[in-house]
C-alpha positions as CSV (number, residue, x, y, z in Angstrom):
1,X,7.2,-23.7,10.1
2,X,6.8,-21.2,13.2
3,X,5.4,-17.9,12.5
4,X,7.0,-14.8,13.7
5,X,6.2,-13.6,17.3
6,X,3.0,-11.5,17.2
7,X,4.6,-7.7,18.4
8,X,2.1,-5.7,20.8
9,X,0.4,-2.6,19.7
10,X,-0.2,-0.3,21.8
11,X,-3.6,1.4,21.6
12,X,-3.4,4.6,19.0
13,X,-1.6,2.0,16.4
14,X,-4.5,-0.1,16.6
15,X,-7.1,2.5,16.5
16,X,-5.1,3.0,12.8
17,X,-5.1,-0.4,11.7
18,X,-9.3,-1.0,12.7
19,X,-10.3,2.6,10.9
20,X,-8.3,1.5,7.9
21,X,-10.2,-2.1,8.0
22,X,-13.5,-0.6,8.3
23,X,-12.8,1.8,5.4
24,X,-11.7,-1.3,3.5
25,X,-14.6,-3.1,4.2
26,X,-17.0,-0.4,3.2
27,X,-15.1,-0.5,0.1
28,X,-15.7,-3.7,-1.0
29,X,-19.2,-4.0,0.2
30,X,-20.3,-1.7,-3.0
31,X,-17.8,-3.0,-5.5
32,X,-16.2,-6.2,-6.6
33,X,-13.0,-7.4,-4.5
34,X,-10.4,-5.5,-4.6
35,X,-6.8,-6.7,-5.1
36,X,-4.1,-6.6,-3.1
37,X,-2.3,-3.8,-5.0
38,X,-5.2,-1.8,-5.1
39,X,-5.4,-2.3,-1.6
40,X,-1.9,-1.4,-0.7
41,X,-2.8,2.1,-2.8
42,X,-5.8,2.9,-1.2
43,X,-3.7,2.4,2.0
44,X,-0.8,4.7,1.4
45,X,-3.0,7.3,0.7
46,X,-4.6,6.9,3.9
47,X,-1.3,7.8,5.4
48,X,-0.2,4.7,6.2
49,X,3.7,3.7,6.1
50,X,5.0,0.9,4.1
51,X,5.4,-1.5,7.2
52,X,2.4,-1.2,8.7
53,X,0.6,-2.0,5.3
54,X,3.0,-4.8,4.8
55,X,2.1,-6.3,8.3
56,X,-1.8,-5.5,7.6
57,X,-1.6,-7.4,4.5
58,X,0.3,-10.0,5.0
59,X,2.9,-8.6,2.4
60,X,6.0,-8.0,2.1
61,X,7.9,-4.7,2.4
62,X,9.3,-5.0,-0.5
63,X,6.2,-5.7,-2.6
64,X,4.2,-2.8,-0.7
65,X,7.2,0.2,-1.7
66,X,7.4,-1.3,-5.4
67,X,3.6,-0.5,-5.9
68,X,4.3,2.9,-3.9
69,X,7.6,3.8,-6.6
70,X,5.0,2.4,-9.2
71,X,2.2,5.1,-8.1
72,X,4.6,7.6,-7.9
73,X,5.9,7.4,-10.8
74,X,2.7,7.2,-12.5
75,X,2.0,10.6,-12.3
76,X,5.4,11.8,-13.3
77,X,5.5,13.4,-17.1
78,X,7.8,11.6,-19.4
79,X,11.0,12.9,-20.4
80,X,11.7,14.9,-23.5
81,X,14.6,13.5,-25.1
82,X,17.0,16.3,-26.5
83,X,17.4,15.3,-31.1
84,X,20.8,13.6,-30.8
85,X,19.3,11.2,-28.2
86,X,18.0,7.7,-29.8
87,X,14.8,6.3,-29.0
């Protein structure tokens, strides 16, 4: 099994991806481990797109934008459905 090649970074990326670790870390210091989709959210809201948390995380993109549609739609309202509309 051969991993992927390691891309560079250049130097305002990186900056990013530390800050973001050291907010993580600070994180979890006070409270119990956190999970990886609590991780992923605490990411996107600190602006971070879906591939960078994927390649932070060791996720894949796929898994990171599902928990993104899931948060989204989390604070949608539900539909009213019209009276000739079954449940």
């Amino acid at each position: 099994m051969n991993s992927p090649p390691i891309q560079p970074i250049d130097g305002i990326a990186l900056q990013r991806r530390l800050d973001a670790i050291v907010v993580l870390l600070m994180e979890t210091g006070t409270a119990p481990s956190r999970t990886a989709t609590q991780k992923v959210r605490r990411l996107l809201d600190l602006g971070f797109s879906v591939s960078e948390i994927a390649a932070m995380l060791g996720k894949k993109s796929n898994y990171v934008a599902a928990i993104r549609a899931q948060a989204a739609g989390a604070g949608r309202r539900p539909r009213r459905r019209s009276e000739g509309e079954a449940l």
